[in-house]
PyMOL Python script that loads the backbone (N, CA, C, O; Angstrom):
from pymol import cmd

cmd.read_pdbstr("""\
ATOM      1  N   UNK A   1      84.178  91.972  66.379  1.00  0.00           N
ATOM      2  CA  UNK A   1      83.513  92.131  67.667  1.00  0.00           C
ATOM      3  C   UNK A   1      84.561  92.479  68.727  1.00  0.00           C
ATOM      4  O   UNK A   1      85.515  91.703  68.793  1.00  0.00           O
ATOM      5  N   UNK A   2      84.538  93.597  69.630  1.00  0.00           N
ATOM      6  CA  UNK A   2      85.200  93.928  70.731  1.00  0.00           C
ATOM      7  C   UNK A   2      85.079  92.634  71.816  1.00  0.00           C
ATOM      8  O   UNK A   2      84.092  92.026  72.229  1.00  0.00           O
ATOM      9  N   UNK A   3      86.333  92.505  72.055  1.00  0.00           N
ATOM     10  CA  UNK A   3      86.329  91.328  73.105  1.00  0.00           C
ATOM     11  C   UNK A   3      86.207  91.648  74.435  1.00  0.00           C
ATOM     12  O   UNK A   3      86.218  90.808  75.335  1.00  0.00           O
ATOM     13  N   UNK A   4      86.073  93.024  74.617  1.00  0.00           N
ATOM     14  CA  UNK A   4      85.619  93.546  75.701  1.00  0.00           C
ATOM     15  C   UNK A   4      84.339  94.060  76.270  1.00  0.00           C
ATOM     16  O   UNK A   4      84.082  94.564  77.363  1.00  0.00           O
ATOM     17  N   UNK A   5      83.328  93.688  74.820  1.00  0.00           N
ATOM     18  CA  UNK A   5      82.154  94.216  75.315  1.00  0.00           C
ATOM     19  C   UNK A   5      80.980  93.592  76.309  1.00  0.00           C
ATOM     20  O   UNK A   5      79.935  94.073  76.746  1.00  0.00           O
ATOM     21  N   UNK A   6      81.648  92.260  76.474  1.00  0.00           N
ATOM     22  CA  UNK A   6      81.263  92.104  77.777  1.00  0.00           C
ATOM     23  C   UNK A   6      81.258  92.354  78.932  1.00  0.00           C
ATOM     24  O   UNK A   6      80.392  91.811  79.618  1.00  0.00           O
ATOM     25  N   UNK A   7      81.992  93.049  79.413  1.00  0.00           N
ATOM     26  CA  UNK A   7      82.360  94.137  80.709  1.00  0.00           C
ATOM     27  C   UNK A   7      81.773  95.734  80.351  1.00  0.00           C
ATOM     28  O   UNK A   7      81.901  96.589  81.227  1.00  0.00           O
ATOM     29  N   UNK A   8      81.184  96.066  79.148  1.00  0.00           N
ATOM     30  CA  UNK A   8      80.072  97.372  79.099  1.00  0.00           C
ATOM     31  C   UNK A   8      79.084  97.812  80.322  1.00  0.00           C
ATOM     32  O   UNK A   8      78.965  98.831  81.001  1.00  0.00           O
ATOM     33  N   UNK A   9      78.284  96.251  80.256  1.00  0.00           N
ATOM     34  CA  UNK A   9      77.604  96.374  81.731  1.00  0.00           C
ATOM     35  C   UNK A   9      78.173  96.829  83.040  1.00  0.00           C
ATOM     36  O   UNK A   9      77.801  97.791  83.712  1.00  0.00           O
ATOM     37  N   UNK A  10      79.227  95.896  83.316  1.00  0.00           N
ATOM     38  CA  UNK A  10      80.419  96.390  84.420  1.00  0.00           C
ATOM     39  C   UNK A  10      80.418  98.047  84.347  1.00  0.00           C
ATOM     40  O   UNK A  10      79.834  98.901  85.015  1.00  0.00           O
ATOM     41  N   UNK A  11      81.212  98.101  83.384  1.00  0.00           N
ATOM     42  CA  UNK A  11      81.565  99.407  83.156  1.00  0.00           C
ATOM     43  C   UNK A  11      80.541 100.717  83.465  1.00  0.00           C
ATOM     44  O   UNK A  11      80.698 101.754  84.109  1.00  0.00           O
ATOM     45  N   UNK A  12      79.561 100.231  82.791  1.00  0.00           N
ATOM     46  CA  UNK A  12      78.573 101.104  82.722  1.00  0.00           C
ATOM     47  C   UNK A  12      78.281 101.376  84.381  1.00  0.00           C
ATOM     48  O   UNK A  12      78.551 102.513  84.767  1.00  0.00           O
ATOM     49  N   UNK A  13      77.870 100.634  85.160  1.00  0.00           N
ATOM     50  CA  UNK A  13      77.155 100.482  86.642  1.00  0.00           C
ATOM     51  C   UNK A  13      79.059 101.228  87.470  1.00  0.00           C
ATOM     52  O   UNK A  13      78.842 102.083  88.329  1.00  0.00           O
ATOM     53  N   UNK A  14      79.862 101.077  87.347  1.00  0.00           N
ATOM     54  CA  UNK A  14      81.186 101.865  87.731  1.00  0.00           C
ATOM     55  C   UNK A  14      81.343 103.126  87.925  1.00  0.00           C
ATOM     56  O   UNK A  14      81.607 103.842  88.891  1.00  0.00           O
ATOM     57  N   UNK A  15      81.018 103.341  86.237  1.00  0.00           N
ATOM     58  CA  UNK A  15      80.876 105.084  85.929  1.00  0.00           C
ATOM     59  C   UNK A  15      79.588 105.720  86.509  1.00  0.00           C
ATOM     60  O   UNK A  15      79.476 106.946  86.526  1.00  0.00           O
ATOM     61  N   UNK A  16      78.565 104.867  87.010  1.00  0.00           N
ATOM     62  CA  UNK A  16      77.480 105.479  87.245  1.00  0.00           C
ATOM     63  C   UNK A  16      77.262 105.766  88.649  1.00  0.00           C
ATOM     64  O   UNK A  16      76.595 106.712  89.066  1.00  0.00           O
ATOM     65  N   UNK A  17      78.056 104.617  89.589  1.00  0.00           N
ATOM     66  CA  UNK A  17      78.417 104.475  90.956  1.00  0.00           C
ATOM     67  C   UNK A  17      79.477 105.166  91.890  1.00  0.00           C
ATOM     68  O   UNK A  17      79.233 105.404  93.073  1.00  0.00           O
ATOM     69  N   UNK A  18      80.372 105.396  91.433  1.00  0.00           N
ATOM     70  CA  UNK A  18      81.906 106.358  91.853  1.00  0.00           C
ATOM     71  C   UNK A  18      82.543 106.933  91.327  1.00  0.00           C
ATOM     72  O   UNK A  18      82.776 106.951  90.118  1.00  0.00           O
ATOM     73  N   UNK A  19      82.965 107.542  92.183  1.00  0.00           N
ATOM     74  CA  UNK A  19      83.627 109.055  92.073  1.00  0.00           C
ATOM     75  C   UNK A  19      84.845 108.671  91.947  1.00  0.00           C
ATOM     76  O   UNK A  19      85.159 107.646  92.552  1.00  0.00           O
ATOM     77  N   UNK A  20      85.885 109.380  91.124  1.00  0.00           N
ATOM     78  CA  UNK A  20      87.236 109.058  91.136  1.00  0.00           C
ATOM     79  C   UNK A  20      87.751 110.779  91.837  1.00  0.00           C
ATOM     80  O   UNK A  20      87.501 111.902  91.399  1.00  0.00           O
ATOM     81  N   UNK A  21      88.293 110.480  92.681  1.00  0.00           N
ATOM     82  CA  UNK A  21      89.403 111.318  93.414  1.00  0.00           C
ATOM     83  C   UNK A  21      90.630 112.438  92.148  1.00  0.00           C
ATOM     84  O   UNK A  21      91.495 111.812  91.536  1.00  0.00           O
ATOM     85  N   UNK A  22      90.535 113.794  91.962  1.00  0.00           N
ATOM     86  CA  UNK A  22      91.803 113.998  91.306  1.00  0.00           C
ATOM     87  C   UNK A  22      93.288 113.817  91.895  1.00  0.00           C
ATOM     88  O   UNK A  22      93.729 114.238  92.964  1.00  0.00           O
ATOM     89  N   UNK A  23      93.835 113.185  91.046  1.00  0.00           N
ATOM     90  CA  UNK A  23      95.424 113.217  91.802  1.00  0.00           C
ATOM     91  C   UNK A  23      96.034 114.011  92.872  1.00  0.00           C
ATOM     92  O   UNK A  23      96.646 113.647  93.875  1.00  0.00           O
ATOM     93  N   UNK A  24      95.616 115.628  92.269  1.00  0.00           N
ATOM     94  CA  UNK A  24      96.280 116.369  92.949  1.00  0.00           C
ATOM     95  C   UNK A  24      95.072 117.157  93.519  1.00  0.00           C
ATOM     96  O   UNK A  24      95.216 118.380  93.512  1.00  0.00           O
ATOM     97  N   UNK A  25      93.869 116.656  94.025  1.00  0.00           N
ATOM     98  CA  UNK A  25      92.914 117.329  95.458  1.00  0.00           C
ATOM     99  C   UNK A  25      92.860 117.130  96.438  1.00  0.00           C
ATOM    100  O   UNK A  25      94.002 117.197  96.892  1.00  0.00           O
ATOM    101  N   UNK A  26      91.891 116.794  97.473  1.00  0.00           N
ATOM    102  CA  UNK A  26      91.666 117.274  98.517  1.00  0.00           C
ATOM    103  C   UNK A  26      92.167 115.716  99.103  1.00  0.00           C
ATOM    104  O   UNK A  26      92.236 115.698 100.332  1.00  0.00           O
ATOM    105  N   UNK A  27      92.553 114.315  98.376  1.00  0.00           N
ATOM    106  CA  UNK A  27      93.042 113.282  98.767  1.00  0.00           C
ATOM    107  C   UNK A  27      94.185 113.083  99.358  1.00  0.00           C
ATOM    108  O   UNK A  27      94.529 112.341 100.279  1.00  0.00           O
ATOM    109  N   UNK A  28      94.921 114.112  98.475  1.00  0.00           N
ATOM    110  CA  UNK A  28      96.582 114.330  98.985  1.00  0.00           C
ATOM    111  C   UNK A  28      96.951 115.086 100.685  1.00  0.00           C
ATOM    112  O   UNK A  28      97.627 114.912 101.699  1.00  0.00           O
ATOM    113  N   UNK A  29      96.076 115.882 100.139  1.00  0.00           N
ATOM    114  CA  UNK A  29      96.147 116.852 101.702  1.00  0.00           C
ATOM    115  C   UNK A  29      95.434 116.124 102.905  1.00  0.00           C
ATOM    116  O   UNK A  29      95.783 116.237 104.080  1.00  0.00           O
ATOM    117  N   UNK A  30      94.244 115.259 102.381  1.00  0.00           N
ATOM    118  CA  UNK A  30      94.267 114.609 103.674  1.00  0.00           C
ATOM    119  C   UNK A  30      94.590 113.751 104.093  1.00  0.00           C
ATOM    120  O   UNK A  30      94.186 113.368 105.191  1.00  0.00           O
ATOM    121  N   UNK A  31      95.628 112.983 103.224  1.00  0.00           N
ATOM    122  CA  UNK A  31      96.625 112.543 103.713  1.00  0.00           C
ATOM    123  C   UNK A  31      97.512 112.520 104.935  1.00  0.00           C
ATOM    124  O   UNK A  31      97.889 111.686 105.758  1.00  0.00           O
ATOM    125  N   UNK A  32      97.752 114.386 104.577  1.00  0.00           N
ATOM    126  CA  UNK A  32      99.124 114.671 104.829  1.00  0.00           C
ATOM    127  C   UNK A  32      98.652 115.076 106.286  1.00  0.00           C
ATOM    128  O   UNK A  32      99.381 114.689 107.199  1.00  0.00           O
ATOM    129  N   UNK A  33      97.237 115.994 106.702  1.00  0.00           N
ATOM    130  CA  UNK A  33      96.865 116.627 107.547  1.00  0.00           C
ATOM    131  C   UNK A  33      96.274 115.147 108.349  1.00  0.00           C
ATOM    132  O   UNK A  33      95.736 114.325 107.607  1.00  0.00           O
ATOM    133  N   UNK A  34      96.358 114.872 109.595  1.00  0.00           N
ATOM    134  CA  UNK A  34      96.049 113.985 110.448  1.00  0.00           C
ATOM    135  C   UNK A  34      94.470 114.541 110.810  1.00  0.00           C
ATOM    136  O   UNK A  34      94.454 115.771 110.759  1.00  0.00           O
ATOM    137  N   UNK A  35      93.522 114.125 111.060  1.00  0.00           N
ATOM    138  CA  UNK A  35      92.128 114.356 111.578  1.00  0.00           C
ATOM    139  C   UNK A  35      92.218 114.293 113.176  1.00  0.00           C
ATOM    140  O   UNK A  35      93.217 113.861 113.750  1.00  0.00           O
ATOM    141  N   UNK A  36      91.125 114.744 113.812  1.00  0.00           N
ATOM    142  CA  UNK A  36      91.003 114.390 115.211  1.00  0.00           C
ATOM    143  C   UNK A  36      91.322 113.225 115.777  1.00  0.00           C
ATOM    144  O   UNK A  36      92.171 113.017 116.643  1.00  0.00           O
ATOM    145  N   UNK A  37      90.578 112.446 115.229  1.00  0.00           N
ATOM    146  CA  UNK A  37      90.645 111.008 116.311  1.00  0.00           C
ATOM    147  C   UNK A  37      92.299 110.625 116.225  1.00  0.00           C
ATOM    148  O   UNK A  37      92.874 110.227 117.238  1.00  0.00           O
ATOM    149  N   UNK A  38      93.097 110.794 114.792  1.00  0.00           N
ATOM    150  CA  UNK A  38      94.745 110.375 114.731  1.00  0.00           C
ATOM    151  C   UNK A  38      95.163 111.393 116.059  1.00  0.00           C
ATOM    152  O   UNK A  38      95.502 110.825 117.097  1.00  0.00           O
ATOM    153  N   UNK A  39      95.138 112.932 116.023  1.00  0.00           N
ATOM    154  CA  UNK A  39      95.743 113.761 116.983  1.00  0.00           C
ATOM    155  C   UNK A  39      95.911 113.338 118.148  1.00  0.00           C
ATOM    156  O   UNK A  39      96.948 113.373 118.811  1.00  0.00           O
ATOM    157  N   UNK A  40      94.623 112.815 118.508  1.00  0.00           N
ATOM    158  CA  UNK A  40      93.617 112.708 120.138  1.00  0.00           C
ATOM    159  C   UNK A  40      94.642 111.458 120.390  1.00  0.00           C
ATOM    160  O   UNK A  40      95.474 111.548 121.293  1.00  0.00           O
ATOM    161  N   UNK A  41      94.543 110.021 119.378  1.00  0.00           N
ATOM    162  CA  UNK A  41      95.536 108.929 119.222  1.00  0.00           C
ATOM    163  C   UNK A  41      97.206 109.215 119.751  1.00  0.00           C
ATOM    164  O   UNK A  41      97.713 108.922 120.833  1.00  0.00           O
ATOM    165  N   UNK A  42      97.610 109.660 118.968  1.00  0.00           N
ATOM    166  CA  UNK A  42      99.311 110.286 119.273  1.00  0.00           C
ATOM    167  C   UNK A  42      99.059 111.113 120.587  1.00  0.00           C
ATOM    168  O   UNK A  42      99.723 110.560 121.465  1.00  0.00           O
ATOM    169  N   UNK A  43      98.425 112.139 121.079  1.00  0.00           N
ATOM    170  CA  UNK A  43      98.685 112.538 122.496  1.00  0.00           C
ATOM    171  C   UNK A  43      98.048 111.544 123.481  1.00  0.00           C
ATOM    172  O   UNK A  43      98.387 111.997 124.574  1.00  0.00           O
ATOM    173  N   UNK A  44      97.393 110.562 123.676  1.00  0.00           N
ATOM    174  CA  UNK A  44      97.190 109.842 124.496  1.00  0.00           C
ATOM    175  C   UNK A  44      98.407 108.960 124.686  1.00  0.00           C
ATOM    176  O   UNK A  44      99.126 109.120 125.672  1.00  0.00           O
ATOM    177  N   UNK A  45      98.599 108.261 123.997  1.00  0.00           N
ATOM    178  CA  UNK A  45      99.799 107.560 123.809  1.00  0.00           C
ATOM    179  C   UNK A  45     101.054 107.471 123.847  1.00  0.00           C
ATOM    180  O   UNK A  45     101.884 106.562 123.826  1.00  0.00           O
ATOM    181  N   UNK A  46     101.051 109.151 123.937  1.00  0.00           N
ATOM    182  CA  UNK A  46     102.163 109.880 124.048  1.00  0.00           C
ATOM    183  C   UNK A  46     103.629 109.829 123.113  1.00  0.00           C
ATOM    184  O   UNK A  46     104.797 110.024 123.452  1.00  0.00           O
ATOM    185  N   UNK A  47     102.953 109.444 121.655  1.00  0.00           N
ATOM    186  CA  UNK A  47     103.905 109.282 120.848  1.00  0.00           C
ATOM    187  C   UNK A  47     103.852 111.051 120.077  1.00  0.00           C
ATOM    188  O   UNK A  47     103.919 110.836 118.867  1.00  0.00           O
ATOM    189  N   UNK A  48     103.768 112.535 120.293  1.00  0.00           N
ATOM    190  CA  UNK A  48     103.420 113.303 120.183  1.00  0.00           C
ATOM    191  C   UNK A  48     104.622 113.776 120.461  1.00  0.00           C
ATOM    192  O   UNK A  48     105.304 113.349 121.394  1.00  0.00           O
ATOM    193  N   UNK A  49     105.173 115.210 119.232  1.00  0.00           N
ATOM    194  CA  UNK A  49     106.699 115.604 119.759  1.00  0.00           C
ATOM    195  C   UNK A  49     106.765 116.882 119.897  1.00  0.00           C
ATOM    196  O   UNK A  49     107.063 117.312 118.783  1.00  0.00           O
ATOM    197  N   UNK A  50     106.664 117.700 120.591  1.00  0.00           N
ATOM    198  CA  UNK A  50     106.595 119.369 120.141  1.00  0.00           C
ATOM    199  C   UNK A  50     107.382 119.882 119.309  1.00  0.00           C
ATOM    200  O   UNK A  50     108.613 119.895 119.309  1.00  0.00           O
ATOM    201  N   UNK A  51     106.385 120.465 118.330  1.00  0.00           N
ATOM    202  CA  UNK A  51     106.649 121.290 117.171  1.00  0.00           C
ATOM    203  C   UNK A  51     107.061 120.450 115.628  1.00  0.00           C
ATOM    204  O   UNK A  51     107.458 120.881 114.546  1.00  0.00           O
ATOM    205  N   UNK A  52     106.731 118.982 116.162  1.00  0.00           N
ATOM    206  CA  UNK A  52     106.685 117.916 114.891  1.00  0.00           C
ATOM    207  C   UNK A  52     105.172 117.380 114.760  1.00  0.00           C
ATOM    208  O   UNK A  52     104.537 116.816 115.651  1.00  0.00           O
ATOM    209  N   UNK A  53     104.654 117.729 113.227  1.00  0.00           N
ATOM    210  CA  UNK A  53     103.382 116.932 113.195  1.00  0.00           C
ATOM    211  C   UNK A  53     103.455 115.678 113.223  1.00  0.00           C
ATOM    212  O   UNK A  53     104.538 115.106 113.096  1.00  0.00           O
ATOM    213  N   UNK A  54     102.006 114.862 113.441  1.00  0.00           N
ATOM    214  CA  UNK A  54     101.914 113.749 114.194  1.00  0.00           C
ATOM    215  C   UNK A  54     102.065 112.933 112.785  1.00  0.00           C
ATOM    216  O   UNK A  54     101.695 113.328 111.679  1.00  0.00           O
ATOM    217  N   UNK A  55     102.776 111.550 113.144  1.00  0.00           N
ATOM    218  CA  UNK A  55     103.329 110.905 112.614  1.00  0.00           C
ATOM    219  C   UNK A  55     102.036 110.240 111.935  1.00  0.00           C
ATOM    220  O   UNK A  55     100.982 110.170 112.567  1.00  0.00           O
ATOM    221  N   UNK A  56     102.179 109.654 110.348  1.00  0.00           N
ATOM    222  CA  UNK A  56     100.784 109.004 109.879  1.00  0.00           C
ATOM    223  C   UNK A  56     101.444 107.480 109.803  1.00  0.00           C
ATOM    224  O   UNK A  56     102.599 107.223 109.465  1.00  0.00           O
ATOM    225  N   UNK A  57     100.489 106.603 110.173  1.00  0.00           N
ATOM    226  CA  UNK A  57     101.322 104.802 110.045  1.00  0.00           C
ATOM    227  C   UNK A  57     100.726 104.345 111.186  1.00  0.00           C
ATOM    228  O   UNK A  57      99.834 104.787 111.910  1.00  0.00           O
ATOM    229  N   UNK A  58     101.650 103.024 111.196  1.00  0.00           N
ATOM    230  CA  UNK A  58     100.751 102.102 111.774  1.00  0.00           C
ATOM    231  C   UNK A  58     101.799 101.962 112.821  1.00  0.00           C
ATOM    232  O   UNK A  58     102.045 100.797 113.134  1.00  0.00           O
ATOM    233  N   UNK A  59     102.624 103.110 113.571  1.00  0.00           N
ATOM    234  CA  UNK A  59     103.704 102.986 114.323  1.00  0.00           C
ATOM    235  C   UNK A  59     102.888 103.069 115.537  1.00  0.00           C
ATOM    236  O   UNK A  59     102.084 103.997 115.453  1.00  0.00           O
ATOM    237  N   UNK A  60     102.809 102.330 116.783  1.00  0.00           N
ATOM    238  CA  UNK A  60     101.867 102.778 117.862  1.00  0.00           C
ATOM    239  C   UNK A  60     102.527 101.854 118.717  1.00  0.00           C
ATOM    240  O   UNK A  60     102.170 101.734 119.889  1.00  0.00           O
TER     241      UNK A  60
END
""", "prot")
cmd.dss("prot")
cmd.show_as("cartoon", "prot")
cmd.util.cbc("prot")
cmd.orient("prot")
């Protein structure tokens, strides 16, 4: 007997519920690319540097 087949159920409702992200898609890049509200964030605040993109973290 698999000693794991008690977590099938688990398993099953997992695979049926979410999406896994590929390594190398659209997760990475949005990462890297800051969204509006971060931009709008760094120029208010004035932590914003010309001609350096805006910093990602919890630096504020």
């Amino acid at each position: 007997m698999n000693p794991l087949s008690s977590l099938q159920p688990c398993l099953a409702a997992l695979a049926q519920h979410c999406d896994i992200l590929p390594t190398g898609g659209g997760a990475a890049e949005a990462m890297i690319q800051p969204d509006a509200d971060e931009r709008d964030d760094e120029l208010l605040s004035g932590h914003a540097e010309k001609n350096s993109p805006p910093s990602r973290g919890g630096e504020r």
